[in-house]
Structure formats: structure tokens, C-alpha cells
N, C-alpha and C positions, 0 to 999 in steps of 0.2 A: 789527395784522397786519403792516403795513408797517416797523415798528420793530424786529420778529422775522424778518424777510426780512434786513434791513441789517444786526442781529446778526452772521447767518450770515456775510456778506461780511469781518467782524472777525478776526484773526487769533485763532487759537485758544485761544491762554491767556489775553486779553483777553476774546472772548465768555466764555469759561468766569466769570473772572473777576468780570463784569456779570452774567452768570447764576447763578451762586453766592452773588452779594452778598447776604446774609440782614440783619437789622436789629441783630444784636450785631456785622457788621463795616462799623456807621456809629459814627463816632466823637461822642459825645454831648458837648457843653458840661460837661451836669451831669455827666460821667462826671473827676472828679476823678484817676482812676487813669492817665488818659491819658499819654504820653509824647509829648517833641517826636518820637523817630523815630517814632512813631504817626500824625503830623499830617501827617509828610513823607513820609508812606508813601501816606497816603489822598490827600494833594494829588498826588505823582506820580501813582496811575492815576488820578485826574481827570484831570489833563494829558493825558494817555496818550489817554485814550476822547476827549477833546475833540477831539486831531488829528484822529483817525480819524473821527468823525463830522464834522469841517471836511472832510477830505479828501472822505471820501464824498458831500458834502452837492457839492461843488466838478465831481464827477464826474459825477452827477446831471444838475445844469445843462449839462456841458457837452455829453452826452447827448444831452439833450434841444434845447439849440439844434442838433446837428446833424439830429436827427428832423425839427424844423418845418423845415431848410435841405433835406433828400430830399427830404419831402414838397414842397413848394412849389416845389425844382427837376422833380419828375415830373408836377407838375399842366402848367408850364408845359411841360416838353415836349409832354406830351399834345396841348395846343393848337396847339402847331408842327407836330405831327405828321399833323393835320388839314389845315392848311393847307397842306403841302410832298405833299401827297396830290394834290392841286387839281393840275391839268394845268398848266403855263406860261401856254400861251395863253388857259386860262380867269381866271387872279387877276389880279383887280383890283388898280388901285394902293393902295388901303388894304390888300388882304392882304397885296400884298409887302411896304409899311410897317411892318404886326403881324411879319409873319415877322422882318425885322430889330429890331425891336421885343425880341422875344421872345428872338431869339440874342444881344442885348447883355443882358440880364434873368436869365437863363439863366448868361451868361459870369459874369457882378457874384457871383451866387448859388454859384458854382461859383469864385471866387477869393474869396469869405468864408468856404467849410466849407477848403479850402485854407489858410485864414490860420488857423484853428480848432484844425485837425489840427495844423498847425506850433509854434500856442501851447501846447499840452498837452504836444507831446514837449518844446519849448523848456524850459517849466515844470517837468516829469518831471525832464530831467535837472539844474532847479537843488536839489531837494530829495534829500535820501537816501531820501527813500520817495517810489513815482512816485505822480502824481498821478489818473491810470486804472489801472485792474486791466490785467492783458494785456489777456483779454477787452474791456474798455471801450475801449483802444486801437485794438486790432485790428480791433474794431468801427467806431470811428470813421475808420481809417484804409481797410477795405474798401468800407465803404458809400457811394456814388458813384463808383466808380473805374470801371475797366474791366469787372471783374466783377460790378456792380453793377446791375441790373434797372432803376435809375433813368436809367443813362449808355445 
């Protein structure tokens, strides 16, 4: 199911392509009738499906490292947000500790999805194909910011 989702993500004539693939357009050893442009037909869209599933495989991860980077920045706010609750006069010196604790923890986690975001456009623009969909971008790029539920 999940190999049929990432299809979809495939540029069109290339899914089409892997989906069409039937068993007379694999080229067989014993199939004598073969041609070199045959060989080099079948190894370009190997090449071809390889990027694309590198690429997508590469967009994935980085996805995901920023999911565990929200997530993990929204737990620890949550705990800041408890203790900045607390009156002055009532926090103890370990809470104000944690509170600072927490805003350097916070800050760290919040210039690593930063350094994340920058490597992917960075990356993006060294290849002719970017490296996130808009979407994956976009995504990446909104998530934590201002309008972001976590910030």
C-alpha cells in the first residue's frame, strides 16, 4: 500500500510507465532478439525510477526529522508553559532553572529545524529536480514558524 501511495507522488509518464511494466517489457538474457538500444532503453528508466525513489526516499526522512523536531519542540513548550503559569513569587529556584533550562532546549531545537529547512532549499537548488515537492517544502517551511500551533 505504501509503494502505491509513493507511485502516485511519480511524475506521470514514469508512474504510468512502472505501472504498465508487464513481463514482455523486461528484457530477458535468454531473449537473443534483444538490442543494445533495448538495454539502454531499460537501464535509462531504471535510472529514471531510481532518482525518484532516492529523491522521495531523501524527502521522507527529512519530513520526518522535522515531525520528531515539532513534536519534541511542543512537548517542551508545554512544560514552559506550566511553569511561566506559576506566579513569580511562588517559583522556586529549580523552577526558574527548568524555565531557563527549557528556553535554551527550545532555542537548540528551534535552530536545528532552521538549519533543516535551509539544507533542503540549499540542496533544492543544487539539483535540477528539487529535493521536496512544493508541498513537502512548504510544509516544512510553515511548520514551526509563526503560524504554526507549536510556536
Amino acid at each position: 500500500m505504501q509503494i502505491a501511495s509513493t507511485l502516485k507522488h511519480l511524475p506521470e509518464q514514469l508512474y504510468f510507465d512502472l505501472v504498465c511494466l508487464s513481463a514482455d517489457d523486461v528484457i530477458s538474457m535468454a531473449d537473443s532478439t534483444i538490442t543494445v538500444e533495448d538495454i539502454e532503453g531499460e537501464l535509462f528508466r531504471i535510472e529514471r525510477i531510481r532518482d525518484i525513489l532516492v529523491r522521495r526516499e531523501s524527502e521522507l526522512r527529512y519530513m520526518m526529522d522535522d515531525i520528531q523536531l515539532c513534536k519534541e519542540i511542543t512537548r517542551l513548550k508545554q512544560e514552559l508553559q506550566k511553569l511561566v503559569s506559576i506566579p513569580d513569587k511562588d517559583k522556586s529556584k529549580e523552577d526558574r532553572e527548568r524555565e531557563e533550562k527549557l528556553l535554551q532546549q527550545i532555542n537548540k531545537l528551534v535552530e536545528t529545524r532552521d538549519f533543516l529547512v535551509d539544507d533542503v532549499a540549499f540542496k533544492s537548488q543544487q539539483t535540477s529536480a528539487p529535493l521536496l515537492t512544493k508541498t513537502g517544502l512548504t510544509l516544512l517551511k510553515d511548520c514551526c514558524g509563526f503560524t504554526c500551533s507549536v510556536m
